[in-house]
KOLKE-344080 format. One record per residue (C-alpha): residue in one letter; x, y, z. Coordinates in steps of 0.2 Angstrom, whole numbers, plus 5000, padded with zeros to 4 digits. Layout:
N
+--------+------+------+------+
: residu :    u :    v :    w :
+--------+------+------+------+
:      A :    X :    Y :    Z :
...
+--------+------+------+------+
This chain:
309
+--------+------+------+------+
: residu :    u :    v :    w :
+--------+------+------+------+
:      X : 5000 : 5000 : 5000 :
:      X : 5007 : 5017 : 4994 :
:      X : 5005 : 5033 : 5003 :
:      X : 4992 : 5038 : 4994 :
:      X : 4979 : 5023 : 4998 :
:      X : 4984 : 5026 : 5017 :
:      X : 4980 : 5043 : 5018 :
:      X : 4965 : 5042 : 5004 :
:      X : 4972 : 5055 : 4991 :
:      X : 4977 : 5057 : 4975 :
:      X : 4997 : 5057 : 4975 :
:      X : 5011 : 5047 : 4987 :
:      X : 5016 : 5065 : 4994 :
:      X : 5012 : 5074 : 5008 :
:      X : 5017 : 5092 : 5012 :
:      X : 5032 : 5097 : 5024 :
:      X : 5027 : 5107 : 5040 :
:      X : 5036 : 5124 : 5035 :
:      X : 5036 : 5136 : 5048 :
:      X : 5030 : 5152 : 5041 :
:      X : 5029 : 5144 : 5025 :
:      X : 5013 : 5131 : 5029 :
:      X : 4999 : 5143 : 5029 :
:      X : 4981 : 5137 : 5031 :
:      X : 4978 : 5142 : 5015 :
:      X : 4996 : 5134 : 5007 :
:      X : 4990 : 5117 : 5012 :
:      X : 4972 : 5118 : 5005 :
:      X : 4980 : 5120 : 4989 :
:      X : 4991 : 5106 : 4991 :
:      X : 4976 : 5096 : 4997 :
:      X : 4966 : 5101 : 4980 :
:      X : 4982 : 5096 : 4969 :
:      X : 4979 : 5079 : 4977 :
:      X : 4995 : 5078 : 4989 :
:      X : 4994 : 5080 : 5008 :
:      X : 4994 : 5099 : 5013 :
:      X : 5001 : 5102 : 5030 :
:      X : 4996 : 5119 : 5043 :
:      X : 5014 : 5121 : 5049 :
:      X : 5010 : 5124 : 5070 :
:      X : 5029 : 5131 : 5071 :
:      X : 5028 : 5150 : 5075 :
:      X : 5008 : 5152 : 5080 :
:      X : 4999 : 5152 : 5095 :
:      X : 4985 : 5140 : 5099 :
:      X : 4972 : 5150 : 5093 :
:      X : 4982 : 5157 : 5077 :
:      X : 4984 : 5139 : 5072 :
:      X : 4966 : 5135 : 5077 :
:      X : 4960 : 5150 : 5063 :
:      X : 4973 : 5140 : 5050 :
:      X : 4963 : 5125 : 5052 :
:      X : 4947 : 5132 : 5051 :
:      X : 4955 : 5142 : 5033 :
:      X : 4958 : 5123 : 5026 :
:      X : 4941 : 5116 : 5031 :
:      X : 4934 : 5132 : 5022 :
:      X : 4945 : 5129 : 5005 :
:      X : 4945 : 5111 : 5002 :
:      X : 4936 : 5095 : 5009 :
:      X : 4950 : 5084 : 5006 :
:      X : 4961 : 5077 : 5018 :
:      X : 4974 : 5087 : 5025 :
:      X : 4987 : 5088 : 5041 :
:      X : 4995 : 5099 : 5055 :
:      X : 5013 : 5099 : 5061 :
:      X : 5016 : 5101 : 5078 :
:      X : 5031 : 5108 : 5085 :
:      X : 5034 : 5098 : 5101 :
:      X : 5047 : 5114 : 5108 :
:      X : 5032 : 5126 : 5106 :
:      X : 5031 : 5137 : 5121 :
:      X : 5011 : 5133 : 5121 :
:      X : 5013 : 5115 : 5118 :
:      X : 4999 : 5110 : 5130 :
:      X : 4988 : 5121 : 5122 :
:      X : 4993 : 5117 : 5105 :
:      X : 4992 : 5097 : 5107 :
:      X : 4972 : 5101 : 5113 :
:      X : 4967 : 5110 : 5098 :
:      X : 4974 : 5099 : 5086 :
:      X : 4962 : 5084 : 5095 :
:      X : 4949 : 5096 : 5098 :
:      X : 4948 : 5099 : 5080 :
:      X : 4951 : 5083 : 5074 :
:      X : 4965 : 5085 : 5063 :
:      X : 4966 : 5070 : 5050 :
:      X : 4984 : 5068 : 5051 :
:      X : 4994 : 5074 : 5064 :
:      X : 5016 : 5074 : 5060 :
:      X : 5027 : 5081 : 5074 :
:      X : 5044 : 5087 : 5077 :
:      X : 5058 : 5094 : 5086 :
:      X : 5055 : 5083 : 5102 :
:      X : 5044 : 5069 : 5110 :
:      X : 5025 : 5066 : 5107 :
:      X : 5023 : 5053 : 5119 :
:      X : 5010 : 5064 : 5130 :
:      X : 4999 : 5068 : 5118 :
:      X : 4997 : 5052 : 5107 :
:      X : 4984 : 5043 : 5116 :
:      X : 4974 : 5059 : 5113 :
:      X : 4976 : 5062 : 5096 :
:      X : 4970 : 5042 : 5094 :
:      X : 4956 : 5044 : 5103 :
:      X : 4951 : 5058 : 5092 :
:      X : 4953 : 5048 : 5077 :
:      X : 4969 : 5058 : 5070 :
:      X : 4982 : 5047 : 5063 :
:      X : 5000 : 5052 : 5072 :
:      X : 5014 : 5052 : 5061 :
:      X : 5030 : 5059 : 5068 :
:      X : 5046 : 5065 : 5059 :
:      X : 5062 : 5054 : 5065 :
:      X : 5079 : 5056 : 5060 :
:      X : 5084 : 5039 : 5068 :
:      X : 5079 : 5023 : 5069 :
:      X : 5079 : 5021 : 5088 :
:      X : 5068 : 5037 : 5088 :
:      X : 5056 : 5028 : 5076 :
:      X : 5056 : 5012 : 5085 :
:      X : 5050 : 5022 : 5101 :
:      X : 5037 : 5032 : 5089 :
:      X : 5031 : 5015 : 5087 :
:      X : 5030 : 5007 : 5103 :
:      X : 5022 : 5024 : 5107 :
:      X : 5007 : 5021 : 5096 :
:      X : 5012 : 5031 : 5080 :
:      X : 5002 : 5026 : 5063 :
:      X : 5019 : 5029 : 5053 :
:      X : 5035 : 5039 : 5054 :
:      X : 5044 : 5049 : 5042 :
:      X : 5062 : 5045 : 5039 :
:      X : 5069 : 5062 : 5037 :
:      X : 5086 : 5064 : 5028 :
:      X : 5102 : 5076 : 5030 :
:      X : 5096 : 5083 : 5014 :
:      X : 5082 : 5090 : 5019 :
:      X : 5080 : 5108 : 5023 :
:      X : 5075 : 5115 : 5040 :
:      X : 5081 : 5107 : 5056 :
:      X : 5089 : 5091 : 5052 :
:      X : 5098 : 5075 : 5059 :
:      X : 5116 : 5068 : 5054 :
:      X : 5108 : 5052 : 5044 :
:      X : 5105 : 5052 : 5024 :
:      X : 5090 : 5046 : 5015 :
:      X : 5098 : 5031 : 5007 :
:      X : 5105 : 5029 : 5023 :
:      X : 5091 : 5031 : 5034 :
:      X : 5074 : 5023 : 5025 :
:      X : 5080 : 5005 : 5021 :
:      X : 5086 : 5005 : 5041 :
:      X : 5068 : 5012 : 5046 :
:      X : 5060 : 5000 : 5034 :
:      X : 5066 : 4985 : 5041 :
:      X : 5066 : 4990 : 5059 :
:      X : 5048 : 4995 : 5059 :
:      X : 5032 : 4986 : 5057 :
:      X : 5022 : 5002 : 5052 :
:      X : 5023 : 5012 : 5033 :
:      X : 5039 : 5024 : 5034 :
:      X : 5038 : 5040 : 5024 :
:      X : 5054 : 5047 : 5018 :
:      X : 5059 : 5065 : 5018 :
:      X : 5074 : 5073 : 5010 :
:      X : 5081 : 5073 : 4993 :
:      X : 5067 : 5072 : 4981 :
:      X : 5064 : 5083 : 4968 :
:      X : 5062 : 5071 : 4953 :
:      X : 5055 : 5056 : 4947 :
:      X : 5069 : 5046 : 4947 :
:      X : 5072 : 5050 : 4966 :
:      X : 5055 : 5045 : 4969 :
:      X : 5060 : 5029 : 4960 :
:      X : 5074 : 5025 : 4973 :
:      X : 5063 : 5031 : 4986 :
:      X : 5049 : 5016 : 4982 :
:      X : 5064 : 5004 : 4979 :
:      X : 5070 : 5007 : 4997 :
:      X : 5053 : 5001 : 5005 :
:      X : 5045 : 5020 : 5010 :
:      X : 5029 : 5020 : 5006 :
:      X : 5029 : 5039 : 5000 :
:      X : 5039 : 5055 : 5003 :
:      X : 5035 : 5073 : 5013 :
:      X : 5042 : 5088 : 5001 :
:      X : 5047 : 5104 : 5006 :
:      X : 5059 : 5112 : 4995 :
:      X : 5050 : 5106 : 4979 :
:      X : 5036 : 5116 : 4984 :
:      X : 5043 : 5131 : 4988 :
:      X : 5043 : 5136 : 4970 :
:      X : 5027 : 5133 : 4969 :
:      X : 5015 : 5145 : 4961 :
:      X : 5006 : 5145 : 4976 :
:      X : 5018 : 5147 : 4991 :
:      X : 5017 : 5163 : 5000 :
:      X : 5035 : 5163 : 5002 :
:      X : 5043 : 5182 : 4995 :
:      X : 5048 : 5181 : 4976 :
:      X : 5068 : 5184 : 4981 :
:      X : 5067 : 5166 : 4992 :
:      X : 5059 : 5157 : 4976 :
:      X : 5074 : 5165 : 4966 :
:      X : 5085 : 5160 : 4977 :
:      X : 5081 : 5142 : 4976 :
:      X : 5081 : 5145 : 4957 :
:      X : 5098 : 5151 : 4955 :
:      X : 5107 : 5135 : 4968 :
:      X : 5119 : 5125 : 4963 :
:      X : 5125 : 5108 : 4971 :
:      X : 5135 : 5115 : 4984 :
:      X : 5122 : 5132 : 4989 :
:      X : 5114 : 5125 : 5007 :
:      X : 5125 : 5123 : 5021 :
:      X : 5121 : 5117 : 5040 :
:      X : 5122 : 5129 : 5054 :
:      X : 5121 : 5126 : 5072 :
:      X : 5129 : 5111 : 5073 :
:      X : 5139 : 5113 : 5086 :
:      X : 5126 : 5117 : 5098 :
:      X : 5115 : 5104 : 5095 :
:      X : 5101 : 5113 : 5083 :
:      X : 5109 : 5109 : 5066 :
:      X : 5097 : 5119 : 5052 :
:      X : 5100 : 5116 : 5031 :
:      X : 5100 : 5134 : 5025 :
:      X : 5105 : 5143 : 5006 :
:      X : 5123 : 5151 : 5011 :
:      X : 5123 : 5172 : 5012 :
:      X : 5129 : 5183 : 5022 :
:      X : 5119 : 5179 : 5039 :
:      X : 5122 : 5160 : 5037 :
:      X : 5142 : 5165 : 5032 :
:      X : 5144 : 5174 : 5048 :
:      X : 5133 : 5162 : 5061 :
:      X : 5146 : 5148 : 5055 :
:      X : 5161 : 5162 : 5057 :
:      X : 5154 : 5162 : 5074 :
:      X : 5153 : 5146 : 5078 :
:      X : 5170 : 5143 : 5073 :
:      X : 5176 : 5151 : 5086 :
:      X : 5171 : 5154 : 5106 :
:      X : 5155 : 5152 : 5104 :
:      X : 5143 : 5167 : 5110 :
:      X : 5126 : 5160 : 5112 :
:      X : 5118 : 5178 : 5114 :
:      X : 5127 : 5186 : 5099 :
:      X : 5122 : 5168 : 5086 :
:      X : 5105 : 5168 : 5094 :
:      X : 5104 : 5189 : 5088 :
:      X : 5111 : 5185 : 5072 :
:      X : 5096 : 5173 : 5069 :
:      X : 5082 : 5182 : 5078 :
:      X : 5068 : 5186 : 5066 :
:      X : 5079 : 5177 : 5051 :
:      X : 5066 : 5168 : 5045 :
:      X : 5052 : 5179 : 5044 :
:      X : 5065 : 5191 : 5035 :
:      X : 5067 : 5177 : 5022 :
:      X : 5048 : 5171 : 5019 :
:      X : 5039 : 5187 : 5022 :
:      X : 5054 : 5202 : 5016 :
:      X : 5065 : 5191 : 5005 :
:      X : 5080 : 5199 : 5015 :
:      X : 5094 : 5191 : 5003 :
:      X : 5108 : 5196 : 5017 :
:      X : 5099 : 5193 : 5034 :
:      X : 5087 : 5182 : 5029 :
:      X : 5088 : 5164 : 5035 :
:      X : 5082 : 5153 : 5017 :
:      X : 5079 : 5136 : 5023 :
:      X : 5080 : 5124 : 5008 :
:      X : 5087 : 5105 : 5004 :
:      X : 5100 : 5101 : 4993 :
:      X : 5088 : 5100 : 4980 :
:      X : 5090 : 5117 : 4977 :
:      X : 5102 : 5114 : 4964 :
:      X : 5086 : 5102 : 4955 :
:      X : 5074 : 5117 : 4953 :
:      X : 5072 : 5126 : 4937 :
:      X : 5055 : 5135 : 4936 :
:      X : 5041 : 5141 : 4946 :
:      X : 5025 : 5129 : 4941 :
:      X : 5008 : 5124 : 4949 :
:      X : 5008 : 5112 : 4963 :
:      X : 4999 : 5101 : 4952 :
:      X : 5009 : 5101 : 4939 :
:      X : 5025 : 5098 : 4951 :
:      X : 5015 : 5082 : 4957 :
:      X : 5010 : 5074 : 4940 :
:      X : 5027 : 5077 : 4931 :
:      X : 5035 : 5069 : 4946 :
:      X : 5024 : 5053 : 4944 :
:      X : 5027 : 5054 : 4924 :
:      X : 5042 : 5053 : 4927 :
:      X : 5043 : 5039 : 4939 :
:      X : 5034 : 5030 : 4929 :
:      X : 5046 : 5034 : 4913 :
:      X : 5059 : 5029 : 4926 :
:      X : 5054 : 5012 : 4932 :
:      X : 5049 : 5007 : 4914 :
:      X : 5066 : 5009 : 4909 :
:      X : 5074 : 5001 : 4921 :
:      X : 5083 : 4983 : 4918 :
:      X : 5077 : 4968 : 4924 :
:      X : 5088 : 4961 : 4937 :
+--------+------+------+------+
């Protein structure tokens, strides 16, 4: 069973829980091109993301999700709207969502959480979580040390519940090797964000246009909060920083209000331009369904031409 079939859509993807970026009205348009749209919780209150829920319901009756940051300071709050509305699917990150399983169940929400690791996805399991997502180094945003290809095969065969994959896919072939490593489907971000319909500012979707290979870099990793940004001047100078002593107070002024200077201002120097290294793939601005339905063309082009083994 394929991602798709599991969540009762048209396409194996589901949408990545962009903070700033996953607007209520972002994901009903992702819902309506037939993937997964996702209400990133990240950066709202409990009753701002409640409004955002209420904004999909109005624009599309199709199935859709919300991303709960498990480090939001109004966590408790957060975790009760999401049940009270009876969010279809509920993905989680950036900590542990053992407290708040049980009564997303009981509200008939399926739970799948984000996992960098294979013991974390085991404990998702043990915890009661429908599926994970196996989320790559490549990806952009906050990441773990383990690569897709690296990563999914070992969730795959650990688990007994679908694993997602996240990271690294931008094209049909990708998809392809995504399949052949025993995911069931894959959560896009960066794909997306050159969508015709992503609220992000016209410099960030510019940005991703002109990368190369080599354009994202990870800050943060030495203490503990490692992010995949495009390289510019803020991200030059936060890993100056960290090179050195390491001044929490200055790095944490350096990247205050970053990433609402790069989705909202398109600030090409002091915005913080979260993006995989799939940057480099991305070569035009397109609707979302166009993106999902020359992915699958071409993974079926793909898989038809590979050799028999």
């Amino acid at each position: 069973m394929l991602l798709d079939s599991f969540l009762k859509i048209t396409y194996p993807f589901m949408q990545g829980g962009m903070a700033q970026v996953a607007t209520g009205r972002f994901a009903a348009a992702v819902s309506n091109a037939g993937a997964l749209g996702i209400v990133a919780g990240g950066g709202r209150t409990s009753e701002q993301l409640r409004e955002e829920i209420h904004t999909v319901r109005s624009l599309t009756d199709k199935p859709f999700g919300v991303n709960v940051m498990l480090m939001a300071p109004d966590i408790e709050k957060i975790a009760a709207v999401v049940a009270e509305e009876q969010v279809p699917v509920i993905t989680t990150g950036a900590g542990d969502p053992a407290a708040y399983i049980e009564a997303w169940k009981n509200a008939k929400s399926l739970v799948i959480p984000v996992a960098p690791s294979v013991s974390l996805a085991r404990r998702m399991e043990k915890y009661g979580a429908d599926a994970v997502i196996a989320e790559g180094t490549e990806s952009g945003g906050h990441v773990g040390e383990l690569t897709t290809m690296a990563l999914v095969p070992q969730a795959v065969d650990a688990l007994r519940i679908p694993v997602i994959a996240a990271g690294g896919v931008a094209s049909g072939r990708q998809l392809c090797a995504i399949f052949a490593l025993g995911a069931i489907g894959v959560q896009m971000g960066t794909a997306l964000l050159v969508s015709e319909e992503c609220p992000i500012h016209e410099n960030y979707k510019q940005l991703l246009l002109d990368a190369r290979d080599t354009s994202t870099t990870v800050t943060g990793r030495s203490l503990g909060a490692p992010v995949r940004i495009i390289k510019n001047k803020m991200a030059r100078s936060y890993l100056k920083l960290e090179k050195g002593d390491i001044n929490r107070d200055a790095l944490e002024e350096l990247t205050l209000g970053s990433l609402r200077r790069a989705v909202f201002d398109g600030d090409k120097d002091r915005g913080s331009f979260m993006a995989g290294q799939v940057a480099g793939q991305l070569t035009r601005i397109e609707p979302l369904a166009d993106i999902f339905s020359r992915l699958m063309q071409e993974y079926q082009q793909v898989k038809e031409g590979l050799p028999a083994l």
